[in-house]
Steps between C-alpha positions, in 0.01 A plus 500: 500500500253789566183417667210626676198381749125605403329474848178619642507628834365798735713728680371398880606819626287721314230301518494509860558925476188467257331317778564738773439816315189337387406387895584904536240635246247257607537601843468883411232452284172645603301216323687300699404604833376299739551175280745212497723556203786389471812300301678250658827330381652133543798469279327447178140515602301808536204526655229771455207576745213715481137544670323405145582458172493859419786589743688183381519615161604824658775362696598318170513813295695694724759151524554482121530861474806562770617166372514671148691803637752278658546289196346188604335354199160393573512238270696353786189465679258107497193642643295249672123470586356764749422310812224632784612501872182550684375849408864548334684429175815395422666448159857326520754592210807270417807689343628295248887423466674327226403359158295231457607175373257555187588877424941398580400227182320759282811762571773202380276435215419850346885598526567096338250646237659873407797326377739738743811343530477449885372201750279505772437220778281518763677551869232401766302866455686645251628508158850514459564611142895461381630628123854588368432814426324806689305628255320201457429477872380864476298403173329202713421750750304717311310220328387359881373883594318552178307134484486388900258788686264272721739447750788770614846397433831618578795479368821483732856283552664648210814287414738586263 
């Protein structure tokens, strides 16, 4: 029976390239001279510092936008609260993997409600949608892209 996963997940490689090259421009940067700017990485927790909050929201727009060349959706991204470190700020940001409990029930439920003749079951932090046929798995498909768009999903373990 043909089937599919809908996961949500970052590519960690890329993300860390879009944290280097970022590190890189921040380093060249002649606004940056002088000042402690940087991105740091731990597995799935960035962390941003800056002098103030001005260079902080630097260092963040220069993150987002070599994470955007790299294709690293920033709707990956749980920003927390900015925290002060003496006369320095810091802003931790958790990168998201894998769908909710909540949003895995509202995916079973809209494809339950578009009448499609497929299933879907939850599997740990995935969907794992199953139909006889393959055009209604690519018909289910389209209907996730077009009504899910606060969180990025992807679409991968083709079975046929």
């Amino acid at each position: 029976m043909p089937s599919f996963d809908i996961v949500s997940e970052v590519n960690k490689v890329e993300l860390k390239n879009a944290v280097d090259q970022s590190n890189k421009e921040i380093a060249n940067r002649f606004d940056f001279k002088g000042s402690d700017a940087r991105v740091e990485q731990a597995e799935l927790v960035l962390t941003l510092y800056a002098d103030d909050d001005f260079k902080l929201k630097q260092v963040t727009d220069v993150l987002l936008t070599k994470c955007a060349k790299r294709s690293v959706d920033a709707r990956m991204f749980d920003t927390k609260g900015i925290e002060k470190i003496g006369s320095k700020v810091k802003q931790p940001i958790h990168v998201k993997v894998g769908i909710e409990q909540e949003k895995a029930k509202s995916i079973v439920k809209l494809i339950k409600d578009s009448k499609i003749k497929v299933q879907a079951s939850i599997q740990g932090n995935a969907v794992r949608v199953s139909g006889a046929k393959r055009d209604d798995l690519q018909t289910a498909i389209q209907l996730i892209r077009t009504s899910i768009t606060d969180i990025p999903l992807q679409f991968g373990n083709f079975r046929d």
